[in-house]
MARTOR-528432 format. One line per 2 residues: number of its first residue (from 1); their letters; for each residue x negated, y negated, z of N, C-alpha, C. Coordinates in nm, 4 decimals. Layout:
<atoms>
NUM) A) X:Y:Z:X:Y:Z:X:Y:Z ~ ...
</atoms>
This chain:
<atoms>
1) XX) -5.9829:3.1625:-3.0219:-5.8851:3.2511:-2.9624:-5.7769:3.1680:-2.8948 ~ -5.6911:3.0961:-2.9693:-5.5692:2.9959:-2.9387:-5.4688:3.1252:-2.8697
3) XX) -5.4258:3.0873:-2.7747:-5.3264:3.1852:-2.7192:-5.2023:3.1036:-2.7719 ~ -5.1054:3.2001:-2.8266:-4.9383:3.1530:-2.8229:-4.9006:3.1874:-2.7477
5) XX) -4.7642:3.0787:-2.7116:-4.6751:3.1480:-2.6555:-4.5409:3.1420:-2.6959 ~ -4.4455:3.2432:-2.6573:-4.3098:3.2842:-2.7408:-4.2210:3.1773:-2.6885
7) XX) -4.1497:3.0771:-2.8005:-4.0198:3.0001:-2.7433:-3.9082:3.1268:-2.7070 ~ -3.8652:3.1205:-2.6084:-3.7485:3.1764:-2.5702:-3.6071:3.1170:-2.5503
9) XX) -3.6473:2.9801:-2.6202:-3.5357:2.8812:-2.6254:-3.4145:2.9461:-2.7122 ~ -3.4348:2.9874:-2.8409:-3.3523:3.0959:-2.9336:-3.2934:3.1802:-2.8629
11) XX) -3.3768:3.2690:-2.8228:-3.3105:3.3637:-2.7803:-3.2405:3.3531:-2.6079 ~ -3.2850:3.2501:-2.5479:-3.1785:3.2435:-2.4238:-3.0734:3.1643:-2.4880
13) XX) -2.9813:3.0782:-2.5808:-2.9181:3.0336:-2.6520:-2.8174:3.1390:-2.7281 ~ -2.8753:3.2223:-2.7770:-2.8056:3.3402:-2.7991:-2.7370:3.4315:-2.7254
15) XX) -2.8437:3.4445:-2.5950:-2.8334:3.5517:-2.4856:-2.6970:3.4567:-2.4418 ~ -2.6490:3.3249:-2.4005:-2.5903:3.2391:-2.3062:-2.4449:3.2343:-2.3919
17) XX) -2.4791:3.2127:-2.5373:-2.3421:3.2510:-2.6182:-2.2828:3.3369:-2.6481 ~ -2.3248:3.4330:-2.5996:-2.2793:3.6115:-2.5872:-2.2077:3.5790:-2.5110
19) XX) -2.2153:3.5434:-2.3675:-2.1765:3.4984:-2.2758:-2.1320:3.4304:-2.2044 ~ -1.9850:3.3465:-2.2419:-1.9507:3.2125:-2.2453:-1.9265:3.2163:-2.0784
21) XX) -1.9896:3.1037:-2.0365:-1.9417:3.0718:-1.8842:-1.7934:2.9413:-1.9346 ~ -1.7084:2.9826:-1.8353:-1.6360:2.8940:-1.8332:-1.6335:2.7495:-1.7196
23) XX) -1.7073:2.6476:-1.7577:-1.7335:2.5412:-1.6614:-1.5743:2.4652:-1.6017 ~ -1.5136:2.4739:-1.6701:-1.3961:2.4345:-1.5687:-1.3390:2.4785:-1.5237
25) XX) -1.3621:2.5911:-1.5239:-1.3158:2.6782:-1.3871:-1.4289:2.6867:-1.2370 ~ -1.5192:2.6242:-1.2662:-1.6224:2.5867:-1.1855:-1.5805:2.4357:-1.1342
27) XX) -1.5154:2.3570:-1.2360:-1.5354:2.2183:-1.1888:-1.4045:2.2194:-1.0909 ~ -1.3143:2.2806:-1.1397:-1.1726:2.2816:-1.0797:-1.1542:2.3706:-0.9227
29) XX) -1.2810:2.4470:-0.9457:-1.2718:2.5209:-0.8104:-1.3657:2.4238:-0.6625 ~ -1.4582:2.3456:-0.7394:-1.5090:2.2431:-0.6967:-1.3860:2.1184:-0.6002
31) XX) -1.2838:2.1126:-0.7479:-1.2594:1.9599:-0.7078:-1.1695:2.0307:-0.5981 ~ -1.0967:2.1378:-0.6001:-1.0426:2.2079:-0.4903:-1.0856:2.2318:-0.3535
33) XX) -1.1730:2.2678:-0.3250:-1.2809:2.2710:-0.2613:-1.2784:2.1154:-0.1647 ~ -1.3224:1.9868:-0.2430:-1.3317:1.9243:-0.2012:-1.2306:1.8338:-0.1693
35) XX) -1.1238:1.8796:-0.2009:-0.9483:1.8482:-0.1521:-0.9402:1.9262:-0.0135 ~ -0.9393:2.0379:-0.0116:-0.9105:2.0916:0.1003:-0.9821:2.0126:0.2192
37) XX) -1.1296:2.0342:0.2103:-1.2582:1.9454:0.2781:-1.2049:1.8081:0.3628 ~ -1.1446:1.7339:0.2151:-1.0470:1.5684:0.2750:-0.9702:1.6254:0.3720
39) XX) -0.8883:1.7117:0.3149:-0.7572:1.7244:0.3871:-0.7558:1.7758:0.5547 ~ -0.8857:1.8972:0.6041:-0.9308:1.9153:0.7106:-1.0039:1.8156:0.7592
41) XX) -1.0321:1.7059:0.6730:-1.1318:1.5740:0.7408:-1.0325:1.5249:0.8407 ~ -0.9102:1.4597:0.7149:-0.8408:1.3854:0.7872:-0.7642:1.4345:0.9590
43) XX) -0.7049:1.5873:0.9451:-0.7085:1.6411:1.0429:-0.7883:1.6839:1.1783 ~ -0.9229:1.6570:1.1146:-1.0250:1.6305:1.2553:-0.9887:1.5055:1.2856
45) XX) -0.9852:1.4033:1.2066:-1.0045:1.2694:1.2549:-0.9153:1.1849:1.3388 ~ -0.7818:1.2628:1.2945:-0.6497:1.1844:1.3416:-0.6508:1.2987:1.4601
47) XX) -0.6731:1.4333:1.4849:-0.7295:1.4399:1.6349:-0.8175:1.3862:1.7564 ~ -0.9515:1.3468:1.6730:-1.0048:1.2355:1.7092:-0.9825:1.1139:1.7999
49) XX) -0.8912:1.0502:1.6829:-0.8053:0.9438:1.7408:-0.7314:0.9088:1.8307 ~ -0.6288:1.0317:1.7997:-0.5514:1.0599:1.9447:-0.5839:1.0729:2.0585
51) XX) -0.7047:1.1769:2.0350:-0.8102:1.2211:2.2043:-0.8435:1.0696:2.2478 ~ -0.9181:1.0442:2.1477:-0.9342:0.8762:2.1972:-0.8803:0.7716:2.2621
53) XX) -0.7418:0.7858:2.2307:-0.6356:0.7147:2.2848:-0.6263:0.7628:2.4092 ~ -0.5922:0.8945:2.4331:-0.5837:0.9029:2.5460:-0.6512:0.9590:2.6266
55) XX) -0.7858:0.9566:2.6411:-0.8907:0.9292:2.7086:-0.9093:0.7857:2.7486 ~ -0.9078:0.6940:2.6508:-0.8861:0.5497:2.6972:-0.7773:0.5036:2.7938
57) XX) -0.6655:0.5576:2.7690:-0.5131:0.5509:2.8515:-0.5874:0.5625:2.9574 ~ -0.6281:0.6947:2.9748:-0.6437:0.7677:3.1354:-0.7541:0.6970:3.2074
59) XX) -0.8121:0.6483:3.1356:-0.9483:0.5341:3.2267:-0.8721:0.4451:3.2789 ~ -0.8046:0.3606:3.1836:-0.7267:0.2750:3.1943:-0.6748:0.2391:3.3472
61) XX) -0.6011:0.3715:3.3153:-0.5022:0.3953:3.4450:-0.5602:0.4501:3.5596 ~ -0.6721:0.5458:3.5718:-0.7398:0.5804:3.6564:-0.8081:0.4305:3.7538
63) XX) -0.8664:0.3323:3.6255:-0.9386:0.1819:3.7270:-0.8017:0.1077:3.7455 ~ -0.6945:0.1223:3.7184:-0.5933:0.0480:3.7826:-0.5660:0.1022:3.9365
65) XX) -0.5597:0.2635:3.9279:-0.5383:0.2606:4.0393:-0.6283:0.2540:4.1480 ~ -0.7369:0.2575:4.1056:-0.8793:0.2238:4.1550:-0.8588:0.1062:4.2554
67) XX) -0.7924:-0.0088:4.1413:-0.7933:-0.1314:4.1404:-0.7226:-0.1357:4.2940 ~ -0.5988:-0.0731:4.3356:-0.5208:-0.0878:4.3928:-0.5694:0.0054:4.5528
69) XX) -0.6367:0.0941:4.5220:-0.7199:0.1264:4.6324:-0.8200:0.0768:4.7076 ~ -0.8993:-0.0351:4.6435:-1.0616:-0.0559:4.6466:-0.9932:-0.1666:4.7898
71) XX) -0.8712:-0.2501:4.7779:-0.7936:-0.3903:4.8120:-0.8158:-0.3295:4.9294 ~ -0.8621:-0.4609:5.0433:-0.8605:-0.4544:5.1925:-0.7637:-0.3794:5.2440
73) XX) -0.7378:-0.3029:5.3683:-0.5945:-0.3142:5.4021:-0.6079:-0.3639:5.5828 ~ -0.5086:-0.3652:5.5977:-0.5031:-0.4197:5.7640:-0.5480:-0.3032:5.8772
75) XX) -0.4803:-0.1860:5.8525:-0.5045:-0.0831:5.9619:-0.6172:0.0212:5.8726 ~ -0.6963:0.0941:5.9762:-0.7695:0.1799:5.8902:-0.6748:0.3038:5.8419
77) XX) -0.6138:0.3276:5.8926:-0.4957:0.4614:5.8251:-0.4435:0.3893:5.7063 ~ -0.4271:0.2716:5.6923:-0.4014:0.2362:5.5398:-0.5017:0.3041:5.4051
79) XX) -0.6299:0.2925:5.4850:-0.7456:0.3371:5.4042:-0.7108:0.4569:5.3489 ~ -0.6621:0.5208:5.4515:-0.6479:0.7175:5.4466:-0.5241:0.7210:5.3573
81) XX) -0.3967:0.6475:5.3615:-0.2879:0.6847:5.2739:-0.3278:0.6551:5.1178 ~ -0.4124:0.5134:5.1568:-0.4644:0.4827:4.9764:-0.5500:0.5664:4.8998
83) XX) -0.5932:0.6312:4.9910:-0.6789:0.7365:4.9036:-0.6207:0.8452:4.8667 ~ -0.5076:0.8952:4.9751:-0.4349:0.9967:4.9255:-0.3411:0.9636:4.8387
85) XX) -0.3096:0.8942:4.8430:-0.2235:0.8040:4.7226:-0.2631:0.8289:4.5381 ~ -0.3952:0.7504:4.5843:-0.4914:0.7600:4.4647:-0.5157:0.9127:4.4093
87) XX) -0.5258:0.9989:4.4975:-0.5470:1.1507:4.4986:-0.4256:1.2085:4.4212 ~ -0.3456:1.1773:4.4397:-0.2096:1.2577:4.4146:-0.1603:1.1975:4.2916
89) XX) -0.1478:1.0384:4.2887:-0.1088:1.0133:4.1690:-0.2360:1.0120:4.0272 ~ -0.3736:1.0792:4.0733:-0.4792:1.0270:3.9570:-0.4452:1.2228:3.9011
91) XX) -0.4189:1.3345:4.0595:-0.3670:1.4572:3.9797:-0.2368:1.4333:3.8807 ~ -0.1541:1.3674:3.9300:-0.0156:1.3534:3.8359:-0.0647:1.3237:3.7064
93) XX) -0.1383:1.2164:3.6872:-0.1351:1.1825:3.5469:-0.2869:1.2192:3.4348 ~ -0.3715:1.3477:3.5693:-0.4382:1.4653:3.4935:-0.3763:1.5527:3.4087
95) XX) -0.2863:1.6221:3.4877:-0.1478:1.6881:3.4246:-0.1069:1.6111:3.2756 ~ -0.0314:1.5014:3.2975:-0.0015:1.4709:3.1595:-0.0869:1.4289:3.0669
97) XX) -0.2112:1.3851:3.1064:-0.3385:1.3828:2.9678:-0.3741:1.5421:2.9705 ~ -0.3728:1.6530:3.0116:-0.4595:1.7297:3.0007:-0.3244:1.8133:2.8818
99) XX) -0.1454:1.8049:2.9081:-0.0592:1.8281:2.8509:-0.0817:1.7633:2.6902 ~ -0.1220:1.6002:2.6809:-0.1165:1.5481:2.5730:-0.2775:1.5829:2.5348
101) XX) -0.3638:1.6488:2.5421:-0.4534:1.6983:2.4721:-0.4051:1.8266:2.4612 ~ -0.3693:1.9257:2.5199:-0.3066:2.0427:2.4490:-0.2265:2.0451:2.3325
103) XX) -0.1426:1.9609:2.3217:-0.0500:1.9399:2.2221:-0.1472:1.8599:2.0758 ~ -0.2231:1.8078:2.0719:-0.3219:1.7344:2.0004:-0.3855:1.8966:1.9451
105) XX) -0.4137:1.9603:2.0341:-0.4793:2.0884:1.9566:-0.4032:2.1808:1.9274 ~ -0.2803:2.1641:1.9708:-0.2043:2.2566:1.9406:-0.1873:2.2007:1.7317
107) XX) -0.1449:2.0987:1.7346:-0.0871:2.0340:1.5934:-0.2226:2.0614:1.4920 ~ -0.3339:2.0257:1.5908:-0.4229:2.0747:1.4636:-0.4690:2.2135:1.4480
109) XX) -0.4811:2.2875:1.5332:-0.4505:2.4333:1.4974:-0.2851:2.4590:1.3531 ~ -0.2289:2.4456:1.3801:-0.0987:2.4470:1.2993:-0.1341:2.3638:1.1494
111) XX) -0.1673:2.2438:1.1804:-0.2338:2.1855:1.0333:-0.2958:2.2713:0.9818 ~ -0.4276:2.3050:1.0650:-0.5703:2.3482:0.9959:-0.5235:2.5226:0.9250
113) XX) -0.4005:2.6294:0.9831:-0.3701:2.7122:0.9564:-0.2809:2.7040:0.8570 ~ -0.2420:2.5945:0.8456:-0.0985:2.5795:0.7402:-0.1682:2.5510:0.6016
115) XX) -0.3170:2.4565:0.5988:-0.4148:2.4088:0.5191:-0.4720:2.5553:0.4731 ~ -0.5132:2.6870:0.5500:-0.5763:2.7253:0.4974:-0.4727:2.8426:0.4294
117) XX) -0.3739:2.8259:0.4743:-0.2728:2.9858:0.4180:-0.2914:2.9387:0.2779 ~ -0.2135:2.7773:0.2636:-0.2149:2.7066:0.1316:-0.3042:2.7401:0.0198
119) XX) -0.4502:2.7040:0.1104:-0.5455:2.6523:0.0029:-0.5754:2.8449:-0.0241 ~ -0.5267:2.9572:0.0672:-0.5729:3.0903:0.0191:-0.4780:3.1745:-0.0793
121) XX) -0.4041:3.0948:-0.0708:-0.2767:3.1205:-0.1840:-0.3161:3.0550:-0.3289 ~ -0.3570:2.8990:-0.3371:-0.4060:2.8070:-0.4322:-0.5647:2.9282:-0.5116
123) XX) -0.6457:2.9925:-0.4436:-0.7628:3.0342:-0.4289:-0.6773:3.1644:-0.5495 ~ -0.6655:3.2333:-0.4197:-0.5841:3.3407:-0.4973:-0.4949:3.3519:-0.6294
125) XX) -0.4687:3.2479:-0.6739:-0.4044:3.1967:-0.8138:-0.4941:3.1672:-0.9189 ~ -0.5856:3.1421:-0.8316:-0.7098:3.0403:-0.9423:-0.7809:3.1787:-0.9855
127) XX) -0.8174:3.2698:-0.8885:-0.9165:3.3513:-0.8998:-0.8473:3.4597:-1.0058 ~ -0.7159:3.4690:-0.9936:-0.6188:3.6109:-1.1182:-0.6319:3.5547:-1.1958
129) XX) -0.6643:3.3773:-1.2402:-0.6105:3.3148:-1.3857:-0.8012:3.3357:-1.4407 ~ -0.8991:3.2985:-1.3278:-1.0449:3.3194:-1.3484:-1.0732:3.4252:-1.4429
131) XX) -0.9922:3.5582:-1.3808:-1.0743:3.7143:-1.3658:-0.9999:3.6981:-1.5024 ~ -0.8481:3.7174:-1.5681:-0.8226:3.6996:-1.6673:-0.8553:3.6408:-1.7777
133) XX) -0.9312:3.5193:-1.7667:-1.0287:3.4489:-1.8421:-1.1268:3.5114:-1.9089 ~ -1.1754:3.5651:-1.8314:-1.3320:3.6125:-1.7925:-1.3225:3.7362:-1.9069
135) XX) -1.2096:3.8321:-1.8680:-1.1851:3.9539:-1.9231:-1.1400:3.9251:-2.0729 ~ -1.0669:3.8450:-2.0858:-1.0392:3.8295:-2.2321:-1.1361:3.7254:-2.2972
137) XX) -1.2538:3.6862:-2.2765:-1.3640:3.6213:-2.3135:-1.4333:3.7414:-2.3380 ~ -1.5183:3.7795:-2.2385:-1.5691:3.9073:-2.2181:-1.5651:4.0306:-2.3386
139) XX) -1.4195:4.0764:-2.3407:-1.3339:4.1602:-2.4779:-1.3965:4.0387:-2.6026 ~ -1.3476:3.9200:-2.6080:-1.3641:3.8721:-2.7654:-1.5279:3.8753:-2.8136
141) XX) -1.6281:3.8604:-2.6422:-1.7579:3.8770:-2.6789:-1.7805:4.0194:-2.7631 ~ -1.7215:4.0985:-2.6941:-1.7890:4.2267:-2.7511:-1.7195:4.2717:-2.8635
143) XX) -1.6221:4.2215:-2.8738:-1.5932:4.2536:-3.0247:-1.6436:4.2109:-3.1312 ~ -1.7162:4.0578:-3.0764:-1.7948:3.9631:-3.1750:-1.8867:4.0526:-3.2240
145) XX) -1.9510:4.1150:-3.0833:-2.1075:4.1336:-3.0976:-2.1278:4.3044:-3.1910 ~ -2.0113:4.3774:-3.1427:-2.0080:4.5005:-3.2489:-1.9538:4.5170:-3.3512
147) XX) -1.9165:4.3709:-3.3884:-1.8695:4.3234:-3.5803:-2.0050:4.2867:-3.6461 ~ -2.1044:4.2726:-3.5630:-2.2129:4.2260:-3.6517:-2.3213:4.3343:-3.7168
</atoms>
């Protein structure tokens, strides 16, 4: 009592050529895909960078003036102006790092929106030329299949 079993290799071969998938419209929506991907990379990164910079700036400048506070002075009210000193000018130049990180997110907001109107316009082109594909494949299938 040998049991068979049915190749279905034939007939999924048949079933799959009824049915033409179109692979480059897969590969192309891919390589798209992974364009856009770069293109928001690079825009995280060169935000990144910038933050970096000036986060580093502001240390920078924060232990300079550090530097210039920590220094002996002669009277103790010297003590009291250097600190207020330090106070006032470490707010001043909070203000302008906290200005030059706004503007850092401001540009990549504007990139990252300008990237995606693009790539939903690019999408939207691909997908009318897809569906058109599809439909006139689709039509030549079934005309194949009710000529036989």
């Amino acid at each position: 009592m040998a049991k068979q079993t049915q190749d279905f290799t034939a007939a999924m071969k048949d079933i799959m050529g009824a049915f033409p998938v179109d692979t480059k419209a897969m590969e192309d929506a891919f390589k798209n895909q992974a364009a856009l991907n770069e293109k928001l990379s690079g825009v995280a990164l060169d935000a990144a960078e910038k933050s970096a910079e000036i986060s580093s700036n502001w240390t920078k400048t924060t232990l300079a003036k550090l530097s210039d506070m920590a220094k002996a002075k002669a009277e103790p009210a010297d003590y009291a102006k250097a600190m207020t000193d330090f106070a006032s000018a470490n707010a001043e130049v909070a203000a302008e790092n906290m200005a030059a990180f706004a503007e850092v997110a401001k540009k990549v907001q504007m990139d990252t929106v300008e990237l995606m109107m693009s790539a939903g316009k690019d999408l939207q082109e691909d997908a009318s030329k897809a569906v058109k594909k599809a439909t006139d494949d689709m039509t030549a299938a079934a005309k194949k299949a009710t000529a036989k």
